[in-house]
C-alpha positions in Angstrom: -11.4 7.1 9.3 -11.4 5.0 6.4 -10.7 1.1 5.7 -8.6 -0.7 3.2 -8.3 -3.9 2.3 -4.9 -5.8 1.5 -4.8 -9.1 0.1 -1.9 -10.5 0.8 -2.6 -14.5 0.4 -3.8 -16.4 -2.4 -3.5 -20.7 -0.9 -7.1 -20.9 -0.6 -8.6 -24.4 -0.6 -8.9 -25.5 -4.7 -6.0 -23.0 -6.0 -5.1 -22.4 -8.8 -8.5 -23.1 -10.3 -10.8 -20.9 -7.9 -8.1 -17.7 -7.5 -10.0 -15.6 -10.1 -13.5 -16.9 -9.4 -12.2 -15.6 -5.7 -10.8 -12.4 -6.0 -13.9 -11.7 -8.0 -16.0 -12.7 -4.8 -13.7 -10.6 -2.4 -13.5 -7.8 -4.7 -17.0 -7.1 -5.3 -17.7 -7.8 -1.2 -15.1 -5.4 -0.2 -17.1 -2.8 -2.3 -20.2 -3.7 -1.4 -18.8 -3.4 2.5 -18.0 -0.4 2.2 -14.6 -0.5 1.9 -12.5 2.5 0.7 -9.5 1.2 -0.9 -8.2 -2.6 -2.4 -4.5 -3.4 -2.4 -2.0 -6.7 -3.1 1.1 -7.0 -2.5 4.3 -6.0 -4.7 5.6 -9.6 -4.8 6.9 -12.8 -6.6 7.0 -15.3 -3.9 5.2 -15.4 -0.2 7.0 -13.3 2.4 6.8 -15.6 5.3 6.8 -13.5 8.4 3.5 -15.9 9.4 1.9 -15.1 5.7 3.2 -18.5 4.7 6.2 -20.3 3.1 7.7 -18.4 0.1 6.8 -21.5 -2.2 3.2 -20.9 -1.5 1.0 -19.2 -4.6 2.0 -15.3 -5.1 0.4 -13.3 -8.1 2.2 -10.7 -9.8 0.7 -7.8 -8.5 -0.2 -5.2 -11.4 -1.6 -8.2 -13.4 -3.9 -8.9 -10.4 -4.8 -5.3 -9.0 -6.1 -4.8 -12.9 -8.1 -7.5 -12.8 -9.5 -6.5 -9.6 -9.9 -2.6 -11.2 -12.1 -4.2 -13.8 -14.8 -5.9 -11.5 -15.3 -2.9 -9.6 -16.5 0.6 -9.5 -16.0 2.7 -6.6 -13.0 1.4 -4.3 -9.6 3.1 -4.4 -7.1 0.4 -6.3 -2.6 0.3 -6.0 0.3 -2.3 -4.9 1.3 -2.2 -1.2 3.8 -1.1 -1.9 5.4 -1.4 -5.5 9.2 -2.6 -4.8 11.1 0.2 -6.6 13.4 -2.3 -8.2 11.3 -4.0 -10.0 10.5 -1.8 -12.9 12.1 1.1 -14.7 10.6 4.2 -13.6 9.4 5.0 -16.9 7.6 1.7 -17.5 6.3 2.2 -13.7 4.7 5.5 -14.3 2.9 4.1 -17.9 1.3 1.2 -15.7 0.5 2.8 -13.2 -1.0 5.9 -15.3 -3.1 2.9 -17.5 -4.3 1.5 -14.4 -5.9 5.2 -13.2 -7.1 5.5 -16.7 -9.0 1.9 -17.0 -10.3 2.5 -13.2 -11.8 6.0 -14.5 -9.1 7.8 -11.6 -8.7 5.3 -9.0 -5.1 4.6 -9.4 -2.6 4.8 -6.1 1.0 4.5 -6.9 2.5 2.7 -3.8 6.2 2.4 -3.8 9.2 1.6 -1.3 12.5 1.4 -1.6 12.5 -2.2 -1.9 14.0 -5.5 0.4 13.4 -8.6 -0.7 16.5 -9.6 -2.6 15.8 -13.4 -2.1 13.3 -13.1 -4.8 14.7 -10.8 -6.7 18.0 -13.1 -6.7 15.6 -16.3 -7.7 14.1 -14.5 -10.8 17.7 -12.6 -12.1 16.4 -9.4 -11.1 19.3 -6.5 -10.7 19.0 -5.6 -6.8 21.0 -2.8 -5.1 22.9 -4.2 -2.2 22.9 -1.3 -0.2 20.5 1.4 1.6 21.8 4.5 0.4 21.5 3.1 -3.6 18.0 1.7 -2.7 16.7 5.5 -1.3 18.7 7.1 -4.5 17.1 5.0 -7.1 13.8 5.7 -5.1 14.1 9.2 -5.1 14.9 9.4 -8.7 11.9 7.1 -9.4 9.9 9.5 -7.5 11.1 13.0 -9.9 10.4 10.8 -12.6 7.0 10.1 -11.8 6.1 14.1 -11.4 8.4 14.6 -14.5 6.3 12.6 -16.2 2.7 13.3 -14.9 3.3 17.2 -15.6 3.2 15.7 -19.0 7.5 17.1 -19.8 9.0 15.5 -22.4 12.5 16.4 -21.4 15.4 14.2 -21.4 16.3 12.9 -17.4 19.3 12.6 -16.6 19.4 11.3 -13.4 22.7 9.1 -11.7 20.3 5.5 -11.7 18.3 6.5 -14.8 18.1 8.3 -18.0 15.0 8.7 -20.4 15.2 10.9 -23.5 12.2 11.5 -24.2 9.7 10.5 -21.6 6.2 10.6 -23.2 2.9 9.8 -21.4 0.1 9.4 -23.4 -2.4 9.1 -22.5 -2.2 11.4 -18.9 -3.9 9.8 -16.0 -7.5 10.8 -15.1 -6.8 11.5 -11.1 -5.7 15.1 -11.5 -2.6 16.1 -10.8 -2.1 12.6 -11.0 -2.7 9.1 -9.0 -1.8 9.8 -5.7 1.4 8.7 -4.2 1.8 6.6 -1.3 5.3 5.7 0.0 5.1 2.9 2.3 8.5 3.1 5.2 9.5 4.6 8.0 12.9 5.9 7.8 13.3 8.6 9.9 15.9 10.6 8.3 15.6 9.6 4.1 12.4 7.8 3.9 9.8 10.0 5.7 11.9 13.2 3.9 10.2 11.5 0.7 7.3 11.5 2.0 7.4 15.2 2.4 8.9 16.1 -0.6 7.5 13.9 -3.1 4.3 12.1 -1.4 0.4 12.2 -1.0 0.0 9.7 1.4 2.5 7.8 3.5 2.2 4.2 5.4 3.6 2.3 8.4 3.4 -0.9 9.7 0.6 -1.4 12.9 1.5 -5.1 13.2 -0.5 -7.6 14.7 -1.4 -9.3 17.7 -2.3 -12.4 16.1 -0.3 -15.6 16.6 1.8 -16.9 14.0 3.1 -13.8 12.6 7.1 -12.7 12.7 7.5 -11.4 16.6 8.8 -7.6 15.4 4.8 -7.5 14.4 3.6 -8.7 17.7 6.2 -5.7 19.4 5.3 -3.0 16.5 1.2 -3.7 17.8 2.5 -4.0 21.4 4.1 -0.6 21.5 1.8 1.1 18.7 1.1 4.8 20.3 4.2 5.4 21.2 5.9 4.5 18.3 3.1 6.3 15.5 2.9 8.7 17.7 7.0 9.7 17.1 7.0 8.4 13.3 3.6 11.2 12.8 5.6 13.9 14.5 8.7 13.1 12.6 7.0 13.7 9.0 5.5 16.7 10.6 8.9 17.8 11.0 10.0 17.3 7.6 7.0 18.8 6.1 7.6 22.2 7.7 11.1 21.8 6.6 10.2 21.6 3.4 7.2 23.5 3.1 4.8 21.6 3.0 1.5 21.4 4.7 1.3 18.2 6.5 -2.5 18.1 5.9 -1.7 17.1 2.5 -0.4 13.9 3.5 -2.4 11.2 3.8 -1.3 9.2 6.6 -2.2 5.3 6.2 -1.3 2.2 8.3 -1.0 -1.4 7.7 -2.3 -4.8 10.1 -3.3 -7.7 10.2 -6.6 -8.1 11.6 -9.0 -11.3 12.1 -12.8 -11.5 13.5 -12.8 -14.8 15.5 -13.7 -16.1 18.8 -10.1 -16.8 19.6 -8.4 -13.6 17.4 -10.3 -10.5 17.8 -14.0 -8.8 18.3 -15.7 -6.1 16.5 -15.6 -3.9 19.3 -11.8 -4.1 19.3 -11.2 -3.5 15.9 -13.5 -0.5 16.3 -12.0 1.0 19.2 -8.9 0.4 17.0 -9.4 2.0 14.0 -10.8 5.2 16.5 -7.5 5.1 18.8 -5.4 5.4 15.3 -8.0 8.3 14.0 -6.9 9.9 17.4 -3.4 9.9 16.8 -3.4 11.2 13.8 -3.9 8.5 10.6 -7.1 8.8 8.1 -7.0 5.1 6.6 -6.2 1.9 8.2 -5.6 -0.9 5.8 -6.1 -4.4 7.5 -5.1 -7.7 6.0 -7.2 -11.3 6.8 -5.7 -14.7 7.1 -9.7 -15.8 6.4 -10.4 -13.2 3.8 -11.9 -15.8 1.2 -14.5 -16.7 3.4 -16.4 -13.8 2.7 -18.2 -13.3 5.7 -15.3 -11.3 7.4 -15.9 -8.2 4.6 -20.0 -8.6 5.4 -19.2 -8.3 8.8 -17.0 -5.1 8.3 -19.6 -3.7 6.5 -22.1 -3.9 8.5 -20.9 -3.5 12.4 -17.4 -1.8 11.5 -17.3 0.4 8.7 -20.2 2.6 9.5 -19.4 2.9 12.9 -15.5 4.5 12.2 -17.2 6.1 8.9 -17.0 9.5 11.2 -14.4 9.3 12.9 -11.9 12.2 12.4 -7.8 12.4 12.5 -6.7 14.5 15.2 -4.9 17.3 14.1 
């Protein structure tokens, strides 16, 4: 089992001033910890959902994860997830491909289909109204991205977007090409991505931790069960497809905290082993008291090494 880190806040006491000086810190603890990949959110303003008010400070999230690339060596870098929305495909596929390239391979391509229209509204950014346009544009993002990483300079022509003559130079290091990780859990559309198009998939653990929206208290309430069905469900459209469902990397996302009052070690290990049992190889936890530091030391020294082993049942 291994553990990511999301960083999904950035009000710390003294912001704007200390952010950098801060995700410096976090950044090279994380590594030091032990941790196995470092992500940020694909966002323009806070979320709420017990993250905080959408006025409070939000970077933009290639700008950042860059930064972060370039202060470390080792740890596994991407958005969680990219909102497909956001960027044409093609200009997408070049980040994210200079990204693997400056991290020497470390490059993830998270993507979703994409929901927060209140900030996309805000900044005058085009956002489809419905599901099925969201999942179509999606998918087409996603044959452009292996059009493109195959290194084919063809014309697509697809119904959302068209790109005559695609080129991507230079090709990204990761070989065949930055993983991609496809954050939802749509049973019928979403998790057929996965299986068609995807390395690695993720769903939401939620949280037991106060404050936060109550569907993450319920998700966390009624975990097992409902991993359990979402596992079996890809497993389903992997063998409908072909595909091994070995291949996939399967991921999940929480928030976590190490207090008195929130949650021990021991539970956060016993955790991270009751999710290797059902099946997932990386659980990605978020930290309302990440920037204190000692959080990541503590992973690192009485988490990390004891889930380090700890294998996915198959």
């Amino acid at each position: 089992m291994r553990i990511g880190l999301q960083i999904p806040r950035f009000n710390w006491p003294g912001n704007p001033h200390n952010v950098g000086a801060k995700l410096a810190e976090i950044a090279k603890a994380a590594e030091d910890a032990g941790f196995h990949s470092l992500w940020v959110m694909d966002h323009f303003f806070q979320v709420e959902q017990g993250f905080g008010p959408y006025r409070d400070p939000m970077l933009e999230g290639y700008t950042t994860i860059s930064y972060l690339a370039a202060l470390t060596q080792r740890v596994k870098l991407g958005l969680m997830v990219t909102g497909n929305p956001y960027r044409h495909p093609g200009i997408l596929i070049k980040t994210v491909t200079t990204l693997d390239v400056l991290s020497w391979g470390r490059a993830y391509l998270g993507i979703g289909a994409g929901w927060y229209v209140q900030e996309a509204m805000c900044l005058g950014v085009p956002f489809p109204h419905s599901r099925r346009e969201l999942i179509e544009r999606l998918e087409e993002t996603l044959r452009i991205a292996k059009h493109m990483w195959k290194g084919d300079q063809s014309p697509f022509k697809g119904k959302h977007y068209q790109l005559d003559r695609p080129i991507n130079n230079p090709q990204s290091i990761s070989q065949p090409h930055p993983p991609i990780l496809i954050g939802g859990e749509g049973e019928k559309k979403t998790l057929r991505l996965v299986a068609k198009y995807g390395d690695a998939c993720n769903f939401q653990l939620g949280t037991r931790l106060k404050g936060y929206a109550p569907w993450m208290e319920e998700r966390y309430r009624n975990r097992r069960e409902r991993l359990t069905r979402k596992l079996a469900v890809l497993k389903e459209h992997c063998d409908s497809v072909g595909r091994s469902y070995d291949d996939i990397e399967r991921t999940v996302l929480g928030a976590i905290e190490i207090a008195p009052d929130a949650m021990t070690t021991t539970e956060i290990v016993r955790l991270c082993q009751e999710l290797a049992e059902m099946g997932f190889n990386q659980a990605i936890f978020n930290m309302p008291n990440v920037h204190e530091i000692k959080p990541l030391e503590i992973f690192g020294q009485e988490i990390i090494p004891l889930v380090a082993n700890h294998e996915p049942d198959e």
